[in-house]
C-alpha positions as CSV (number, residue, x, y, z in Angstrom):
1,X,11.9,-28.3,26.2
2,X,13.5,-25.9,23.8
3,X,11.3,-27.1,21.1
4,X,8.0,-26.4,23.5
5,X,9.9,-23.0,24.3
6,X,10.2,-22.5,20.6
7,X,6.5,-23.1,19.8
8,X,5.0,-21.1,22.4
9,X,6.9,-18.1,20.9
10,X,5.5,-18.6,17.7
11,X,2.1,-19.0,18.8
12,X,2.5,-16.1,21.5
13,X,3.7,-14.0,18.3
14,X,0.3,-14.8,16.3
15,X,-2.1,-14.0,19.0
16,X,-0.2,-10.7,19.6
17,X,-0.4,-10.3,16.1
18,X,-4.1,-10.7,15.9
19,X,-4.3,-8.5,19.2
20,X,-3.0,-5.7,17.2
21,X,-5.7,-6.2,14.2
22,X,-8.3,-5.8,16.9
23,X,-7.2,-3.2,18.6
24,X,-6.6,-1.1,15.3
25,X,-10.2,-2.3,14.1
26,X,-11.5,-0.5,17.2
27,X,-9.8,2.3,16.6
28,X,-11.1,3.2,13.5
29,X,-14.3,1.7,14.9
30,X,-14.6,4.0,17.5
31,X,-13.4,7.2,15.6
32,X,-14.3,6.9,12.5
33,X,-17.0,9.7,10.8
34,X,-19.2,9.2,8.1
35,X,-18.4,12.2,6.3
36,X,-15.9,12.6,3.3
37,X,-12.5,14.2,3.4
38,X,-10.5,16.5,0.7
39,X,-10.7,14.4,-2.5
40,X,-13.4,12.0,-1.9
41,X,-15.5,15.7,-2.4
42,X,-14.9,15.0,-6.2
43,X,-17.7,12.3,-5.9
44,X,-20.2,15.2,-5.5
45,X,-18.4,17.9,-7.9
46,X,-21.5,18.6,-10.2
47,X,-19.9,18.9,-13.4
48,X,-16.7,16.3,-12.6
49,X,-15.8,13.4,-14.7
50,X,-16.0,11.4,-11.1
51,X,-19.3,12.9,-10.4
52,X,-21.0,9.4,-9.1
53,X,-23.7,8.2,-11.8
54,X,-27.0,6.6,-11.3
55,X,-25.6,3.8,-13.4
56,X,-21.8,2.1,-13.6
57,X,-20.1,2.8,-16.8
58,X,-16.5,2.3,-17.8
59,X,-15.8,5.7,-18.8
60,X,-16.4,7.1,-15.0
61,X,-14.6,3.4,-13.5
62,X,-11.6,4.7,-15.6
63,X,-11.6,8.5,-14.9
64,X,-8.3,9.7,-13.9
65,X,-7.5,11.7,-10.6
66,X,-4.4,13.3,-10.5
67,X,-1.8,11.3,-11.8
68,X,-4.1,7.7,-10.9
69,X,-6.1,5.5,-12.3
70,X,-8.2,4.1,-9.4
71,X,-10.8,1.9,-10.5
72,X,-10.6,-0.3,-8.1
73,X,-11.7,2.3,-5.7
74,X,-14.2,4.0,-7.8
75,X,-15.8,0.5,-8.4
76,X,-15.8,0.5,-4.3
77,X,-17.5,4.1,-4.4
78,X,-20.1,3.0,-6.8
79,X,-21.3,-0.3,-4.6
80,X,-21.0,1.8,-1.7
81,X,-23.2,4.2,-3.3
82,X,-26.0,1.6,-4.5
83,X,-25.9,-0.4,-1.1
84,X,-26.0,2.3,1.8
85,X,-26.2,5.3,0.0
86,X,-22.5,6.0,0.5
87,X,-21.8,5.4,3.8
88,X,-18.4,6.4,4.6
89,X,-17.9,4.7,7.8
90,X,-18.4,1.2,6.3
91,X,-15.7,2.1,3.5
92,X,-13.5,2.9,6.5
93,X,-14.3,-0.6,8.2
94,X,-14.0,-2.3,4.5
95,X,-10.8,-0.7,3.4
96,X,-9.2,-2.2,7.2
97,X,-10.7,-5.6,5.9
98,X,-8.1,-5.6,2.4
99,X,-5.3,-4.4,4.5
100,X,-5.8,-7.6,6.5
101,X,-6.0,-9.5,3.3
102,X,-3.1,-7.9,2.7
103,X,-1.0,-8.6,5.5
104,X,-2.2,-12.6,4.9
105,X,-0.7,-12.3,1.2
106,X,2.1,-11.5,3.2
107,X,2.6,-14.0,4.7
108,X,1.7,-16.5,2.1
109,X,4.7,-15.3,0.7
110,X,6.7,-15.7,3.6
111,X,5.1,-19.3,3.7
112,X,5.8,-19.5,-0.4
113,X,9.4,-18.5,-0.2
114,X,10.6,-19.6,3.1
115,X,8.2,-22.3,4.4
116,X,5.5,-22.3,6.7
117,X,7.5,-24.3,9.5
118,X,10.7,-22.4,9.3
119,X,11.3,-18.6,10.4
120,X,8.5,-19.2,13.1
121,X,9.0,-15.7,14.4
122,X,8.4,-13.8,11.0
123,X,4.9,-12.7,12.6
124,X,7.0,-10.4,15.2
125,X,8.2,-8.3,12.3
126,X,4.2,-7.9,10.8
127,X,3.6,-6.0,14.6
128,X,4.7,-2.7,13.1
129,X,2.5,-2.6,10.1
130,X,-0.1,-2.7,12.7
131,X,0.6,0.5,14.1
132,X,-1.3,3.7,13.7
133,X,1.3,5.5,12.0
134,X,-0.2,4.5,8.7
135,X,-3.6,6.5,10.1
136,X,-4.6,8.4,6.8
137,X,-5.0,5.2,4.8
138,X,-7.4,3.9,7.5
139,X,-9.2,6.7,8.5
140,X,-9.6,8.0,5.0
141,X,-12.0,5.5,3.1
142,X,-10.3,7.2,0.0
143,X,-6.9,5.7,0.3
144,X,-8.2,2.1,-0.3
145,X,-6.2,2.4,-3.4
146,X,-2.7,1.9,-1.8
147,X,-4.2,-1.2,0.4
148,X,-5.1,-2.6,-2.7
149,X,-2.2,-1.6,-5.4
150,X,-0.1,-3.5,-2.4
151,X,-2.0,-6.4,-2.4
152,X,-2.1,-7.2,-6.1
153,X,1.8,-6.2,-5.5
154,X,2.0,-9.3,-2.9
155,X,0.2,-11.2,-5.3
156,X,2.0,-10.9,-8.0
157,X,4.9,-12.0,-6.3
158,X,3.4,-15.1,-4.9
159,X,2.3,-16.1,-8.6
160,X,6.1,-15.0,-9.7
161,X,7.6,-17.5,-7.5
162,X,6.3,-20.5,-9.5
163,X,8.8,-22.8,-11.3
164,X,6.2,-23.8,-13.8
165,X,4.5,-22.6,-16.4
166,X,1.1,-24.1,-15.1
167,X,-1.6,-21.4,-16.8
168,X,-3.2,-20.5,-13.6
169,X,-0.3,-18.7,-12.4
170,X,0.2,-17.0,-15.8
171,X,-3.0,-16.1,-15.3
172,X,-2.9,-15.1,-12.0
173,X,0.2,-13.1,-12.6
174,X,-1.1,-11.3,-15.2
175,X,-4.8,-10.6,-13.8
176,X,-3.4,-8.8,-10.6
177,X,-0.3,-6.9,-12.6
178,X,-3.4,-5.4,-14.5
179,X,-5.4,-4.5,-11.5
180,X,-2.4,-3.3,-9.5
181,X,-1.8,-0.5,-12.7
182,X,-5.2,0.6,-12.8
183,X,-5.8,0.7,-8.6
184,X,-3.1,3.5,-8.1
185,X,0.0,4.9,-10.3
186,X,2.4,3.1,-8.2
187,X,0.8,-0.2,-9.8
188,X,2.3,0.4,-12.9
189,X,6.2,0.5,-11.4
190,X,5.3,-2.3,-9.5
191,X,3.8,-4.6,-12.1
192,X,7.2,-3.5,-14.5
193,X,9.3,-4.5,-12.5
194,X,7.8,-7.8,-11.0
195,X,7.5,-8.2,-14.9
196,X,11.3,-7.9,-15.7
197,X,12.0,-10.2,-12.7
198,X,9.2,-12.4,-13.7
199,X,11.6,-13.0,-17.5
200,X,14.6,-13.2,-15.6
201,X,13.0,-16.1,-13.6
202,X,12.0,-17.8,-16.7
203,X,15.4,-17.4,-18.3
204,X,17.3,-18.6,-15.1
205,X,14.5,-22.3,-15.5
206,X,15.5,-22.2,-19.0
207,X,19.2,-22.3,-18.8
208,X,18.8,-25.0,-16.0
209,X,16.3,-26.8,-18.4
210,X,13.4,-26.9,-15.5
211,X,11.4,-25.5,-18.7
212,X,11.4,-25.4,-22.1
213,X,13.2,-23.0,-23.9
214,X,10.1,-22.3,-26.6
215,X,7.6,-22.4,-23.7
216,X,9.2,-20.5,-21.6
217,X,10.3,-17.6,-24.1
218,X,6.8,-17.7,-25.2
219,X,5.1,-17.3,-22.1
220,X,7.7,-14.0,-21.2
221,X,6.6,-12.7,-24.4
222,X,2.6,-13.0,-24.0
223,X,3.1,-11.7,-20.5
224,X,5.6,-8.6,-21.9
225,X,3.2,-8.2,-24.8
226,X,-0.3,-7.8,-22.6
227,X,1.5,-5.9,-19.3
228,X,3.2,-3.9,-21.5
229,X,0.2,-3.0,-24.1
230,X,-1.6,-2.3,-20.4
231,X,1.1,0.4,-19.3
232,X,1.4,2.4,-22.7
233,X,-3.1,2.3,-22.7
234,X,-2.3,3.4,-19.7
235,X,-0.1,6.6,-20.7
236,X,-2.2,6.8,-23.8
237,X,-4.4,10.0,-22.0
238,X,-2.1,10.7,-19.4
239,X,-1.2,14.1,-18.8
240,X,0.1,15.5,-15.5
241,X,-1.8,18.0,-13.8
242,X,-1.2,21.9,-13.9
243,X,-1.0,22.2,-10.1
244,X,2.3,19.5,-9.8
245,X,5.6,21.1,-10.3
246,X,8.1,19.9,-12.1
247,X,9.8,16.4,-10.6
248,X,13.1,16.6,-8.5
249,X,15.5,14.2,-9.5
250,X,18.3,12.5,-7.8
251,X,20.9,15.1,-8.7
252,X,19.7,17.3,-6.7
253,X,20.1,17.2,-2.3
254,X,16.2,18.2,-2.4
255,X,15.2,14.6,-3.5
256,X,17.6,12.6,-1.0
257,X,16.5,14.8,1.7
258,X,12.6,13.5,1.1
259,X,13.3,10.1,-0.6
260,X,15.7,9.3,3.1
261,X,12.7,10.6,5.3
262,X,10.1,8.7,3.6
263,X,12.1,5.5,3.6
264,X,13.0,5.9,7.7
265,X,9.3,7.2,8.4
266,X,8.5,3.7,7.5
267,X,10.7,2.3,10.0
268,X,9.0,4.6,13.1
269,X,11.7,7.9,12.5
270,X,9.1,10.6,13.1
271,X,12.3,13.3,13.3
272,X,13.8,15.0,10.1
273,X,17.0,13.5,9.6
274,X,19.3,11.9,7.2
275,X,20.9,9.1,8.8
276,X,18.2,6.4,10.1
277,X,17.2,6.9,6.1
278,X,20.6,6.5,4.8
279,X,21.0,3.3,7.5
280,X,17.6,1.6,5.9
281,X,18.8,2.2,2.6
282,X,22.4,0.5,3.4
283,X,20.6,-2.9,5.2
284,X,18.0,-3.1,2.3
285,X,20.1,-2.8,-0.6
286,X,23.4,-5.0,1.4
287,X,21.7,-8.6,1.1
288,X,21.0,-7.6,-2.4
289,X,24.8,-7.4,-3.2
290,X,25.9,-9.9,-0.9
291,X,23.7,-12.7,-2.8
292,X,25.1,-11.8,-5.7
293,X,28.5,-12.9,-4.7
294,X,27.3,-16.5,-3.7
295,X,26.5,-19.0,-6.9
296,X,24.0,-20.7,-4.9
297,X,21.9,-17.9,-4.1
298,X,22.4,-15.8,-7.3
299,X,19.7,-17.6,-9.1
300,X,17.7,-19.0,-5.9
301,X,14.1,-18.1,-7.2
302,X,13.1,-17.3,-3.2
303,X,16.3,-14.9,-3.6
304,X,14.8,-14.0,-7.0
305,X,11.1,-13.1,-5.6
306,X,12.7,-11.3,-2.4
307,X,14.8,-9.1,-4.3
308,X,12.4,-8.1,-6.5
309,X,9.8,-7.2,-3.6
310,X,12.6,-5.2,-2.1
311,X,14.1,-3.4,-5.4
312,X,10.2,-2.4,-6.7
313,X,9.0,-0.7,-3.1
314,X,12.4,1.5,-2.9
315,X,11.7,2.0,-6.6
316,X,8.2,2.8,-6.1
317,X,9.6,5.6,-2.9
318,X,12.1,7.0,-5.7
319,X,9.1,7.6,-7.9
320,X,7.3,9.1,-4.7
321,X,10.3,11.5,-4.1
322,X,10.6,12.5,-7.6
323,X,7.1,13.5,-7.1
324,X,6.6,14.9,-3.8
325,X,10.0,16.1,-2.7
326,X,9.2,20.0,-3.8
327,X,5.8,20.1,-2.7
328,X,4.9,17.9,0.4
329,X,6.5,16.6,3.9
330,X,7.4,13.4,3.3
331,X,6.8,12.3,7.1
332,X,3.4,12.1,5.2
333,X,1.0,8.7,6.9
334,X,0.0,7.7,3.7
335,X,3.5,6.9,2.0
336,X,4.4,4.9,5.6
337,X,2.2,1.8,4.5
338,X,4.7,1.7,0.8
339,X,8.1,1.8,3.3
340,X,7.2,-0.3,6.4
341,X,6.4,-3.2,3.6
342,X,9.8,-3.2,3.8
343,X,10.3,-4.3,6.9
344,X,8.8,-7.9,6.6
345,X,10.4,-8.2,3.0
346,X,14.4,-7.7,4.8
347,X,13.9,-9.9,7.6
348,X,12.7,-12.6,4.7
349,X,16.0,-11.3,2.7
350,X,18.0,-11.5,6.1
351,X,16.7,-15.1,6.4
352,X,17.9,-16.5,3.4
353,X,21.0,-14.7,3.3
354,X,22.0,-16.1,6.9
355,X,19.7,-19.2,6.9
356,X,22.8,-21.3,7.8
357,X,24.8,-19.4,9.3
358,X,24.4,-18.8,13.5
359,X,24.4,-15.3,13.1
360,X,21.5,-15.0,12.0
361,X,19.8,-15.1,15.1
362,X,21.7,-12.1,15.9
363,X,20.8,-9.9,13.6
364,X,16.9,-10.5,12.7
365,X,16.5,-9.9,16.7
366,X,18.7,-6.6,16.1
367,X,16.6,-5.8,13.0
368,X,13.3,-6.1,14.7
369,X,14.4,-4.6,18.2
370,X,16.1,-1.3,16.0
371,X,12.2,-1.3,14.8
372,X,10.9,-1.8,18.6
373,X,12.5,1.0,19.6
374,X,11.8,3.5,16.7
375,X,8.0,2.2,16.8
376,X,7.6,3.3,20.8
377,X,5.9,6.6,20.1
378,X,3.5,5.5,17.4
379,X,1.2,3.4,19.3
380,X,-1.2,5.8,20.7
381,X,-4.1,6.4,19.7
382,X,-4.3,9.9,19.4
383,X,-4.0,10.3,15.3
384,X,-7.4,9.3,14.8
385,X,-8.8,11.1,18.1
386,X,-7.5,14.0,16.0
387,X,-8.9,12.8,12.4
388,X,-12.3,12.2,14.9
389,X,-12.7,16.0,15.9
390,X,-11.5,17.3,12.8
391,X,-14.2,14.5,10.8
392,X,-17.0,15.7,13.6
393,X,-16.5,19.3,13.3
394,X,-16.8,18.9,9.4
395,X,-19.9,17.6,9.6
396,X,-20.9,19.7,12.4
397,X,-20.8,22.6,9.8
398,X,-22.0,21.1,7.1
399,X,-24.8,20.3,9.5
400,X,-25.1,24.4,10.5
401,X,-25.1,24.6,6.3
402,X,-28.2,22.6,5.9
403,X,-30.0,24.2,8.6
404,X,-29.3,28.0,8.0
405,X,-27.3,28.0,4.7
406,X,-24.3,30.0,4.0
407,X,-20.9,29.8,2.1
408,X,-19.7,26.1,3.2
409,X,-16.4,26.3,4.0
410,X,-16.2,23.2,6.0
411,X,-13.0,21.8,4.9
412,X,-10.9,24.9,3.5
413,X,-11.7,24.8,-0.2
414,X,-12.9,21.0,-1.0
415,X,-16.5,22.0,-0.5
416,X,-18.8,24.1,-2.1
417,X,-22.8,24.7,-1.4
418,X,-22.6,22.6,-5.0
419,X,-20.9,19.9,-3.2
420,X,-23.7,19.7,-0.9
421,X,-26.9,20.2,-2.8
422,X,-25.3,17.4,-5.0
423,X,-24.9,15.1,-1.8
424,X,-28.9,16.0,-1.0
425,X,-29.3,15.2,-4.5
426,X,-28.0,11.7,-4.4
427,X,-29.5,10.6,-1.0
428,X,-25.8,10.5,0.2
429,X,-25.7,8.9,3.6
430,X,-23.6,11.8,5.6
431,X,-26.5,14.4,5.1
432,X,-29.2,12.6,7.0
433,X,-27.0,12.4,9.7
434,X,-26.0,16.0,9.5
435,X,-29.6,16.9,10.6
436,X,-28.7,15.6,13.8
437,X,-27.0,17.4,16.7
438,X,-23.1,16.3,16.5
439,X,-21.9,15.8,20.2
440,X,-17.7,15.8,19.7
């Protein structure tokens, strides 16, 4: 009966699961716009690098914006462009398809590292990336970047966490690593350090002689040698952007204060404060230590892959703080996807730290209940009722632009009359339906 009980749960905990893809999907469904917001404007910038061409060429895939290299997402654009004339809603409806390819590299890991029969309940702790507090990346067609510089993140891991040195996984390891540094800057942390881990790993099945020293060595060095040529091309034209202040770095109270709330707005902490932050960095960095004390687990290679998922996202929020933290809020929805990937990665590192020990089932139900609780408020739906009006009144006005002219100011100053003779221009999809009456 307890094994029927046990079952049920896990299967109730899927269809919730899906349950909450749907209703998200029909959310952005149902409030989405087709009308581009603040930097997706740069598409139609006549004069701009990103200004979209008639025809693909690597120089505009590889065009820097800010401090990122998003070809991934200008190669998005482009098709976008070609197929339905740029229709912004479908990017919206495509970008919510590779987060949930995302969240099913997830749990391959889970099923890589763990097992697919054990940890049945690991689905439960998935509910939260499902919530709307993540709105901007899915009501923004823009932000398909992050979505995919975490998915070639997941991947990478998955590939990592072979004890072989079969060439597909090389291969594999190396082709996302690569795509993850030219989707968004974080990539390039990321693929780093899932590259150091990656040598460690291969070092730890040399010494137990699971490889071949030669083979082994040699594969960490074609790997270093390719990834790491990759990052300094990469820095090769880089050159931060007049607008960004100077970086705050951890000496100073100014980059705890926005590295703590960024890490807890992750976790469902919508208040400015210190100590849920300072909490979620103790429980995320504790299992970390505490394998390190046990021989068995010190050189697990599902401890291995854990700790390096763990160690790169509160890497990649450092880099965020360094940043961010003298220019921006950082209860900011777009930086919530990076820190709620931690919550699946500590109840996997919680796992294997207490896998046989009883008290484990004491605190993964405290870990995910603590996240319950802080999660209450960010179900509704009202983030993208107000991304809705704020989408329909743009093109409202642009509308009221075509129709009687005037200066344009739609979306304070992302758009120009240039802007949107240039989007008439290129048969963009928003400005046949900005002819149209807009009913809010």
């Amino acid at each position: 009966m307890k094994r029927i009980s046990s079952d049920n749960l896990s299967r109730a905990s899927w269809l919730i699961l899906a349950a909450l893809y749907l209703y998200q999907l029909v959310l952005i469904y149902k409030y989405s716009v087709d009308v581009p917001f603040k930097d997706e404007w740069v598409y139609l910038k006549p004069g701009h690098p990103l200004c979209l061409p008639e025809n693909l060429n690597l120089g505009w895939l590889f065009t820097r914006i800010s401090e990122h290299t998003i070809v991934m997402t200008n190669l998005l654009t482009w098709i976008n462009f070609k197929l339905f004339g740029l229709d912004y809603f479908k990017q919206k409806i495509i970008n919510y398809i590779i987060f949930g390819i995302l969240l099913l590299a997830i749990i391959r890991l889970k099923n890589r590292v763990i097992g697919s029969s054990r940890f049945r309940m690991f689905p439960v702790f998935l509910f939260f990336l499902l919530s709307p507090i993540a709105v901007e990346n899915h009501s923004w067609a823009f932000q398909s970047q992050i979505h995919l510089v975490l998915l070639f993140f997941v991947l990478m891991l998955i590939s990592m966490k072979s004890e072989s040195l079969a060439a597909v996984e090389t291969l594999l390891f190396l082709s996302v690593a690569i795509l993850a540094i030219y989707s968004f800057a974080a990539g390039v942390i990321l693929a780093s350090i899932c590259l150091i881990f990656r040598n460690l790993h291969l070092v730890s099945l040399i010494a137990t002689k699971k490889i071949g020293k030669r083979a082994g060595l040699l594969n960490a060095a074609i790997c270093t040698i390719i990834i790491g040529g990759i990052i300094a091309l990469w820095f090769a034209d880089y050159k931060k952007p007049d607008y960004i202040p100077p970086g705050i770095w951890p000496t100073e109270p100014a980059f705890w204060d926005y590295y703590l709330n960024l890490l807890s707005y992750g976790f469902g902490f919508d208040s400015q404060s210190l100590l849920p932050g300072a909490f979620i960095l103790i429980i995320s960095i504790l299992p970390l230590c505490l394998f390190q004390t046990d021989k068995t687990k010190r050189h697990d290679p599902d401890v291995l892959c854990i700790s390096t998922a763990i160690i790169a996202v509160l890497t990649v929020l450092a880099s965020i703080s360094f940043g961010r933290a003298s220019i921006g809020d950082a209860k900011t929805s777009r930086y919530a996807e990076i820190s709620f990937m931690l919550i699946p990665f500590l109840s996997m590192a919680w796992w294997l730290l207490l896998k046989n020990s009883p008290a484990k089932n004491l605190v993964l139900p405290l870990l995910w209940i603590s996240c319950f609780c802080s999660y209450l408020d960010n179900w509704a739906p009202n983030l993208y009722l107000e991304t809705y009006r704020s989408d329909t009144s743009t093109l409202g006005c642009i509308s009221d632009y075509y129709k009687f002219g005037g200066d344009a100011v739609c979306q304070e100053y992302w758009i120009t009359p240039a802007h949107l003779e240039m989007a008439k221009k290129l048969r963009i999809n928003f400005t046949r339906q900005a002819q149209s009456a807009i009913q809010p």
